[in-house]
N, C-alpha and C positions, 0 to 999 in steps of 0.2 A: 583489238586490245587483248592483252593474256590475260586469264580466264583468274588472274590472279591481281589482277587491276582494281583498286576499291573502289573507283569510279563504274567498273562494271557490275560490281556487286551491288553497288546501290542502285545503279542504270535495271538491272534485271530483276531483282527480288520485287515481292511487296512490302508496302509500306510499313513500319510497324505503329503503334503509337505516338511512342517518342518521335520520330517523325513525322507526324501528324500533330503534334504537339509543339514541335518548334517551325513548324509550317502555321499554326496559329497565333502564335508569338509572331513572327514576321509580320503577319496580317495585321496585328495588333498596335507594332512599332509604326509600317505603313500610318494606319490610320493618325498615329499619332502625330507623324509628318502632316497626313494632310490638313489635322487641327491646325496644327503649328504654321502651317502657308498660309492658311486663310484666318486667321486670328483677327490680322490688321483689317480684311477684309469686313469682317463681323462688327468690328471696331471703327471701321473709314468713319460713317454718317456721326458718331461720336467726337472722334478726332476734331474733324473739319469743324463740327459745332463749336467746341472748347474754344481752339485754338483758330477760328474765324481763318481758314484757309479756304482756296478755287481748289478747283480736278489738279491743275498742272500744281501744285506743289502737293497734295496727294499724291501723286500717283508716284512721286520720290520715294514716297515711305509704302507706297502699295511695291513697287521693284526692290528697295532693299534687301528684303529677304532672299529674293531672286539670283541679285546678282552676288549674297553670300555663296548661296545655294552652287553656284557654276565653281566660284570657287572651292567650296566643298567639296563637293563631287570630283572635281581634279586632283585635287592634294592631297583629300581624305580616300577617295579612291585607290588610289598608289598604296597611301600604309595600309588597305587593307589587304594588297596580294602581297606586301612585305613581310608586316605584323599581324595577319592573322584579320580573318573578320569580326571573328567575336569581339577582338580590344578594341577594333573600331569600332564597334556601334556603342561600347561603354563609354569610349572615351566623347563619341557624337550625341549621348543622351548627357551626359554631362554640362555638351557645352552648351547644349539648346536648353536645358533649366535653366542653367545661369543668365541666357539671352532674354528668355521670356520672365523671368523675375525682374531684370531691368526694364524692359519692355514696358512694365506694369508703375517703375517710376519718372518716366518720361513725363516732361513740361514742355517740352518743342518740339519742333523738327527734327534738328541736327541731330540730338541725343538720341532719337528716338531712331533713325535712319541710322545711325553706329548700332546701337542695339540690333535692333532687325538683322541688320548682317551679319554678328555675329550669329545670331540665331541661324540664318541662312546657311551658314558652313558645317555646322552641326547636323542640319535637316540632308544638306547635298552628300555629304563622305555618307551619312546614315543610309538614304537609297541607295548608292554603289554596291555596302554592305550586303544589304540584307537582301535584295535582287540575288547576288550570290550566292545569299546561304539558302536561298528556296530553289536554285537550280542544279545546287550540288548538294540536298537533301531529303532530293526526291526521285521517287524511280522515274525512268521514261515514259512509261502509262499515265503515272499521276502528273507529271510535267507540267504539261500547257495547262491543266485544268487551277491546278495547284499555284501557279504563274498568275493566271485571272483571277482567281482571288485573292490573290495578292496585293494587284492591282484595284482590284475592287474595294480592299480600305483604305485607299486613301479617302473617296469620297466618304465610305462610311466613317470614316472620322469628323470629317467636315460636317455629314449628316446628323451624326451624335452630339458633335460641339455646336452644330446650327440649333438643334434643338433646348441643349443648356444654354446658351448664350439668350435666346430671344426668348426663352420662357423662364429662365432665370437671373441670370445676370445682368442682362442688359436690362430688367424690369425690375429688380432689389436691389441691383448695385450700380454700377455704370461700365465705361469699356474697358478700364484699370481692371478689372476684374476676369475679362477674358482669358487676357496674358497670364497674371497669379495661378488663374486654372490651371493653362497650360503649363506651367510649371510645376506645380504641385504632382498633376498627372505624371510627365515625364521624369519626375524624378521617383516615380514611383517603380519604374518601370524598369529601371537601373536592377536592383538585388534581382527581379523575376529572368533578365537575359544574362545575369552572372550564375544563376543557379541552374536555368533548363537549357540553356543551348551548349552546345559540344562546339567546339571549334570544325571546320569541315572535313569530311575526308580526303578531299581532293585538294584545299589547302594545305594540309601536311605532306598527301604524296608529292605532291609541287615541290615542299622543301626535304625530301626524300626523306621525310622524321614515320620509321615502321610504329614504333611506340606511339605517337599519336595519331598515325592512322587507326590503327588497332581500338583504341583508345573510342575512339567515334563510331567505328564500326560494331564495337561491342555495344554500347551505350543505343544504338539501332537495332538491336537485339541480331545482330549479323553476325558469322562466326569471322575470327581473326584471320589473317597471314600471316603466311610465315615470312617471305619475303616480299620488296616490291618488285615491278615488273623491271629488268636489266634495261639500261640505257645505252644505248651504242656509243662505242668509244669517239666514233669520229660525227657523232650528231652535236649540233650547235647547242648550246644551252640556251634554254627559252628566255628572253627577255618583257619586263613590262612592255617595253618598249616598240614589242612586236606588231601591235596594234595598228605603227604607224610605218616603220621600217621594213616590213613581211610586205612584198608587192602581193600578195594574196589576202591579205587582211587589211590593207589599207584600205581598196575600196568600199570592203565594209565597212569600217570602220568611219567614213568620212560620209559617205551615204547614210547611215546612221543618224548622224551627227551632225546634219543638216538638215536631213530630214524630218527628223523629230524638232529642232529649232526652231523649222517655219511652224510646222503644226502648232507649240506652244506658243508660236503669234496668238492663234485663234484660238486655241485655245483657253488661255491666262486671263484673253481680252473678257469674255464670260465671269472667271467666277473674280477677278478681282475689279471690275468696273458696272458687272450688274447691280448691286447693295446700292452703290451710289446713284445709278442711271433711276433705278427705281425709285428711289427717298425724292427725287429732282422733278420725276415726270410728275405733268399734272394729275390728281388734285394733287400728289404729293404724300408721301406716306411716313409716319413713326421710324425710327431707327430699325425697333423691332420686328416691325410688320415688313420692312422695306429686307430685310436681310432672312427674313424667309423663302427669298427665289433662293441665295444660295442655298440654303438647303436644299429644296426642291432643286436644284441642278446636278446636287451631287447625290441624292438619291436614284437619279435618272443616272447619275456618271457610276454607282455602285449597280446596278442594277445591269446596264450595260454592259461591266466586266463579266460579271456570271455570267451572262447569257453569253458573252465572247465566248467564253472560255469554251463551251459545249458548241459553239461553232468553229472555231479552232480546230477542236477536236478531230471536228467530220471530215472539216476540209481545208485543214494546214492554216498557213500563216498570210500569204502573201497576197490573197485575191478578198477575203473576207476582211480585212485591212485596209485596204484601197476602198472597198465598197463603203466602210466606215465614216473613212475624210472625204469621201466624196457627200453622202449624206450629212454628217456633222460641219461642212461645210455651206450647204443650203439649209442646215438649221441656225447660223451664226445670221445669216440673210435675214431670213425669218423674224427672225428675233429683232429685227433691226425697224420690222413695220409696226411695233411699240404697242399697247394693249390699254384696253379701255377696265378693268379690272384687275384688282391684286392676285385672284385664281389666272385671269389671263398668262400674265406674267411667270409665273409660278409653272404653267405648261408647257409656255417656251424654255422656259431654263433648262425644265426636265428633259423635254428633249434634244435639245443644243448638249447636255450632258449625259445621255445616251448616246450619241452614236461619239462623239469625242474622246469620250473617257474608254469607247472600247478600242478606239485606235489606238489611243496608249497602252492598252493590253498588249496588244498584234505587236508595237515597236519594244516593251517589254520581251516579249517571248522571241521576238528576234535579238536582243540582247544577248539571249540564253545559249540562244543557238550559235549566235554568228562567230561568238568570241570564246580561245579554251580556256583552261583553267588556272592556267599561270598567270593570265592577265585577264580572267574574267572582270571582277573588281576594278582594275583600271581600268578597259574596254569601256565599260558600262559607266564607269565615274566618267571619263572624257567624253562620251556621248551627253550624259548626261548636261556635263560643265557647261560642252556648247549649244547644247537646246537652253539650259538658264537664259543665254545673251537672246534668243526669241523670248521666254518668257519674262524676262526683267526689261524688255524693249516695250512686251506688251504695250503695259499702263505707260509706259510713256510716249508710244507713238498716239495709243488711242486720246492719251492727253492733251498730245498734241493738236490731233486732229480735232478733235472738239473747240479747242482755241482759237485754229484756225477756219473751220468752217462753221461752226456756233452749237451751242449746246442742241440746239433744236435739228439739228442734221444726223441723225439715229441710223437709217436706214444707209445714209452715203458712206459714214464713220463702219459701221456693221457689216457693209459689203467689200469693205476696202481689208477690215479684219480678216474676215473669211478668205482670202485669197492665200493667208498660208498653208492651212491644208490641202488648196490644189498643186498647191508647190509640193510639198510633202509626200502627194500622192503620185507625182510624177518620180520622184526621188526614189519611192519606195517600189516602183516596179522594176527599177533600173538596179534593184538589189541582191548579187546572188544566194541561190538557198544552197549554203553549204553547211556543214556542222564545224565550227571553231576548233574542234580538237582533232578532228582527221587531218584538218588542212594542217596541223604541226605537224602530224605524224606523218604527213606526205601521203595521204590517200587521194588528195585533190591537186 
C-alpha cells in the first residue's frame, strides 16, 4: 500500500485514545447485543409459565430473534459498506428499542415472535457494523486483542443483564421487565455513538471522500493527507458483491459462512435451551435461580475471549480455533450428563461457554482478515446472515429432538448438538489464511 493509504496509517501507528474509546464503545454496543439475544432467554421460564406453553412452541419465540438476526446481518450489512457504518448502527439501535419496547407488551406468541424479529434485524445489521468499525479502527498490534474483546461483551452483556434480571427484575417485577430494560438501555446508547464514533477511515477511502478520510484521521489524532492513494485506470472497481463473485474470496467467504453456522448449532443450543433445561430438571428450580447458568455460561464465554485474544496473539488464528470447537464441543457432551446441584449446573455452562465463545472470537478475527474494506461489512453481515439459520435452527431442532426422544434424553439431544462444532472445525481448517485486501489488490 502507499505509505499515503489511511488504512496504513492507522494499520502502523499506535493507538490513540479516541481509538481506545470507540473500541469500547463497540465492546459496549456488542454487549448490548448479547443482552438483547438473550432477553427471551432470561424470560423463556416466565413466558411458558404465563402463557401455559411446551419447549416446541418456545423454542419459536427462543429462534425469532435469530432468524431476524440473519436477516439483519444481510440487508443491514450491505447499507453499511454503502451508507457508512456509523448510520448503521444508529439506525440498528433504533430499531432494536422499538423491538424490545414491544417485546415488553406482548400477550402471545404470534405478537411476540413479530416482535422478537424485528428486534432480531436491528441486533444482526448492528454486529456487521461494529465488527467493522473495530477492525478498521485499530492498529495491526492492537487487532486481534482489541477483536477478543470485542467479542467478549457479548457475554458480558448477557453476564451484566444475567445478573439485573435474576437479582432484580425477575424478583420485583416479572419477565415484561427484561425487555423495558433492554430498551431503555439501548436507547440510551443512541446520542453516546452519534457523538464519539467517527465514521471510518477505510469506509471513506472506499468512497474515495479525501475530506472524510481526513476528518477520521484527525479525530485519531493522526496527521491528514493530502491525497488518496491513485487507482489504476484499467483496475475493476470493487464491488459488494465481490464476496461471492471474486473466485478468491468466494471460498472464504462460504467457508466462513458455513462454518460458523454449524458452530451456532451448538453453540445457541447452550445459552438459549439451558434456563429452561435447568427450571425442568429435577428437583426443579425458580425462574431466578434456574437462569443463573446463563449467566454463569457467559461469564465463562466472556472470560474465554480475553484469554483468546492473548492466545491469538501468540499463535495466529487458525489452530487455536480448531482447538476451541473441538474442546467446546466435548463440553456440549458434558453438559448433557445433567447435575445433581444448582453449582453443578452453573460449571458446566461455564465451561461449555469458555471454550465456545472463544471460537467465536477465532471466527470473528477471521472476519477481519479474510474480507477488504469495501465489502468488509457485507462480508461479515453475510457470514453472519447464514450462521443465524444454525442459530435460529438451534432451538428448534433441540425442540424437536426433545419431542421426539423425550424430555428425559439430555445426554442423547446434547450429543447430537455438539456435532456442529466438529463440522465447523473441519470447515475452518479447509480455510485459507490470506489478508482480504491484498487479495483485491492482487498480492494473492
Amino acid at each position: 500500500m502507499a505509505a499515503t493509504d489511511p488504512r496504513q496509517i492507522i494499520d502502523d501507528n499506535p493507538m490513540s485514545v479516541r481509538q481506545w474509546i470507540v473500541v469500547v464503545l463497540m465492546i459496549l454496543l456488542n454487549a448490548l447485543d448479547g443482552f438483547d439475544v438473550l432477553s427471551s432467554a432470561f424470560a423463556a421460564p416466565g413466558i411458558s409459565a404465563e402463557w401455559q406453553i411446551q419447549r416446541a412452541a418456545l423454542s419459536v419465540v427462543l429462534s425469532a430473534e435469530l432468524v431476524g438476526m440473519g436477516f439483519g446481518s444481510v440487508l443491514l450489512g450491505g447499507m453499511a459498506d454503502r451508507y457508512g457504518r456509523k448510520l448503521t448502527m444508529l439506525a440498528c439501535l433504533a430499531v432494536m428499542a422499538v423491538g424490545m419496547f414491544l417485546a415488553s407488551t406482548a400477550h402471545a406468541v404470534a405478537p411476540m415472535v413479530a416482535f422478537r424479529f424485528i428486534t432480531g434485524i436491528g441486533i444482526g445489521g448492528m454486529l456487521a457494523a461494529t465488527n467493522a468499525v473495530v477492525a478498521e479502527s485499530t492498529s495491526r498490534v492492537a487487532r486481534r486483542n482489541a477483536t477478543a474483546a470485542y467479542v467478549a461483551g457479548y457475554p458480558l452483556g448477557a453476564v451484566i443483564g444475567g445478573f439485573v434480571a435474576q437479582g432484580w427484575l425477575l424478583v420485583e417485577y416479572d419477565w415484561r421487565a427484561v425487555f423495558l430494560f433492554g430498551a431503555v438501555v439501548t436507547a440510551a446508547l443512541i446520542p453516546l455513538t452519534l457523538l464519539l464514533v467517527p465514521e471510518t477511515a477505510a469506509f471513506h477511502a472506499s468512497r474515495r471522500n479525501l475530506a472524510g478520510v481526513n476528518g477520521t484521521l484527525r479525530a485519531f489524532g493522526k496527521t491528514g493527507i493530502k491525497e488518496l492513494p491513485p487507482v489504476s485506470p484499467n483496475a475493476v472497481k470493487p464491488k459488494v458483491t465481490d464476496i461471492l463473485s471474486n473466485p478468491k474470496l468466494r471460498p472464504v467467504t462460504l467457508l466462513l459462512a458455513f462454518g460458523y453456522m454449524f458452530h451456532t448449532m451448538t453453540f445457541y443450543y447452550i445459552l438459549k435451551f439451558a434456563v429452561q433445561i435447568v427450571a425442568d430438571y429435577p428437583p426443579g428450580y425458580s425462574p431466578a435461580h434456574a437462569a443463573s447458568v446463563l449467566t454463569w455460561a457467559n461469564i465463562g464465554g466472556m472470560v474465554g475471549s480475553f484469554v483468546f485474544g492473548f492466545i491469538m496473539s501468540k499463535f495466529g488464528i487458525r489452530w487455536p480455533t480448531v482447538i476451541m470447537l473441538a474442546l467446546g464441543s466435548a463440553a456440549v457432551v458434558a453438559f448433557g450428563f445433567g447435575r445433581e446441584t444448582l453449582a453443578g449446573w452453573q460449571w458446566a455452562t461455564v465451561m461449555t461457554g469458555f471454550f465456545t465463545n472463544a471460537a467465536i472470537s477465532g471466527y470473528y478475527a477471521a472476519y477481519s482478515r479474510g474480507f477488504p474494506a469495501h465489502a468488509r461489512a457485507a462480508g461479515t453481515g453475510f457470514v453472519l446472515g447464514v450462521g443465524r439459520l444454525g442459530a435460529a435452527g438451534s432451538p428448534l431442532i433441540a425442540g424437536a429432538l426433545f419431542t421426539w426422544l423425550g424430555n428425559d434424553q439430555l445426554l442423547t439431544v446434547s450429543s447430537i448438538m455438539a456435532l456442529g462444532s466438529i463440522f465447523s472445525l473441519v470447515m475452518f481448517l479447509m480455510l485459507p489464511e490470506r489478508d482480504g485486501d491484498e487479495v483485491v489488490a492482487g498480492k494473492h
